[in-house]
C-alpha positions as CSV (number, residue, x, y, z in Angstrom):
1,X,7.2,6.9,-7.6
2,X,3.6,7.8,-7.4
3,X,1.4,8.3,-4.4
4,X,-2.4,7.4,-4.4
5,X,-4.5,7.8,-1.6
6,X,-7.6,5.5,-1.8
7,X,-10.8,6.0,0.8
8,X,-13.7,4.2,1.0
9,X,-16.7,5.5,-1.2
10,X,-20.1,3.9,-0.5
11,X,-21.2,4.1,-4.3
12,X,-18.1,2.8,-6.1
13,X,-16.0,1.2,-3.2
14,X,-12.7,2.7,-3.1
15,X,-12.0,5.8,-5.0
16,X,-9.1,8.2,-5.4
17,X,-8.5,11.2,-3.0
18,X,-6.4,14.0,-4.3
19,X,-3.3,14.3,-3.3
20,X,-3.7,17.5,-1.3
21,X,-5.5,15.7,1.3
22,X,-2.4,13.3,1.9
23,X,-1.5,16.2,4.3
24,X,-4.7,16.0,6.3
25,X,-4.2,12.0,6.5
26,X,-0.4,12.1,7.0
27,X,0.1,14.4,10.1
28,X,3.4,15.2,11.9
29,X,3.7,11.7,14.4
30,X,3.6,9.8,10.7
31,X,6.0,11.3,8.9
32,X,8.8,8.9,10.6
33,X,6.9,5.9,8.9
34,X,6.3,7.2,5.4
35,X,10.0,8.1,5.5
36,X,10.6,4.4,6.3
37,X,8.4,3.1,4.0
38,X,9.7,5.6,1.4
39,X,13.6,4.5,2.1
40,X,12.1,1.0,2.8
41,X,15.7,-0.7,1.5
42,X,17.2,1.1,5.1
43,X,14.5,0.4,7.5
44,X,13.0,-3.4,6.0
45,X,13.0,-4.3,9.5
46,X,11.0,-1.3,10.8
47,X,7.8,-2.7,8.0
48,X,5.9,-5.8,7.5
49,X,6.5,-7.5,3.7
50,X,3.3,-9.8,3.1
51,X,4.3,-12.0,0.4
52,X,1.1,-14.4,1.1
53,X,-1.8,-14.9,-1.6
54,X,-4.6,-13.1,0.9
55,X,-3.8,-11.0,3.7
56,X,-6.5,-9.4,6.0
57,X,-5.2,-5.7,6.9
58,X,-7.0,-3.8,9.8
59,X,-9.2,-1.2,9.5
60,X,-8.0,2.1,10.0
61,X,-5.1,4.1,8.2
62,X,-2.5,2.4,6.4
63,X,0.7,2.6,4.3
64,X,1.2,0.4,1.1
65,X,4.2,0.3,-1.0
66,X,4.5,-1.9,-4.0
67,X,8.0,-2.0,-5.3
68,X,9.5,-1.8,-8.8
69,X,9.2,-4.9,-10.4
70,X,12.5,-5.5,-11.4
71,X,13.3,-5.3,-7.4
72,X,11.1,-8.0,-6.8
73,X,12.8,-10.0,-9.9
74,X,9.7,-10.1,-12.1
75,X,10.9,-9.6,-15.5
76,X,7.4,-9.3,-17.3
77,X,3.7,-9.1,-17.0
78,X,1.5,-7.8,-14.2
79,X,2.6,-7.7,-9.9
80,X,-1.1,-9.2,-10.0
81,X,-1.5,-7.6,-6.2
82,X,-4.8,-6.4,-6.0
83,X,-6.9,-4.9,-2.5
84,X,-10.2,-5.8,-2.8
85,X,-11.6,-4.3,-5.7
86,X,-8.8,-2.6,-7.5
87,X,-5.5,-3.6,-9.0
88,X,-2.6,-2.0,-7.4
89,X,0.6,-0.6,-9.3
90,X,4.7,-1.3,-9.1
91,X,6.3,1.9,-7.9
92,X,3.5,3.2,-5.8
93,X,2.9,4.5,-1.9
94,X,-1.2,3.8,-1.1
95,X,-2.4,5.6,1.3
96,X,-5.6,4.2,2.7
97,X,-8.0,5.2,5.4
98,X,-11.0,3.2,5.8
99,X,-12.8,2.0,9.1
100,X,-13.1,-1.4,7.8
101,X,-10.7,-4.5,7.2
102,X,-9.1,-4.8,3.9
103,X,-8.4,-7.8,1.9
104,X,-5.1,-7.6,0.1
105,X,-4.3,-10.5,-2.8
106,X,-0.7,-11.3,-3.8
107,X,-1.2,-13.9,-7.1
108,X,2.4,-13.6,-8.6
109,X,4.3,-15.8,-6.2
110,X,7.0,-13.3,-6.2
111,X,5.3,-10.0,-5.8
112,X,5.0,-8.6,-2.5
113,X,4.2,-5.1,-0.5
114,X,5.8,-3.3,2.2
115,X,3.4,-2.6,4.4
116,X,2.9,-0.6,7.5
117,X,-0.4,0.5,10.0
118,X,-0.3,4.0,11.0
119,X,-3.6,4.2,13.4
């Protein structure tokens, strides 16, 4: 699994943050829900799973996780989930802070994200 921490750049939109900053995002109250959305097969009930073709997430700090694909049962091509203006991978924990809303796009009919706000 791979972690990518996306924030809001005013010249190119979203960019990627190193991932030594995850620990100035993530502080101690969080790390119950990134351990829920890490063991997210234990604690489905605990996260929200948006399977719908757009989702508006709120603004502020929030947990994405795509799943493999073979969990979802795609057995080719893309997980086509995309969050505003960049494609999003299988297997991969977003971490996102930004102060606006966030429009999330599910085109694969079976694809879908665990998802979870943090503040």
């Amino acid at each position: 699994m791979k972690f990518i921490v996306l924030q809001r750049d005013d010249i190119e939109n979203f960019i990627h943050v190193e991932q030594a900053q995850i620990h100035d995002l993530i502080n101690e109250d969080h790390q119950n829900e990134l351990a829920h959305i890490l063991d997210y097969t234990n604690h489905m009930e605990q996260l929200q799973f948006i399977k719908k073709s757009s989702t508006l997430l709120p603004k502020g700090l929030r947990l994405l996780y795509i799943p493999p694909l073979k969990e979802l049962g795609i057995t080719t091509g893309e997980t086509s989930v995309t969050l505003e203006w960049t494609g999003l991978e299988e297997d991969t924990l977003y971490i996102i802070q930004d102060e606006e809303p966030l429009k999330l796009r599910i085109t694969n009919p079976k694809a879908g994200v665990f998802y979870k706000t943090l503040a």
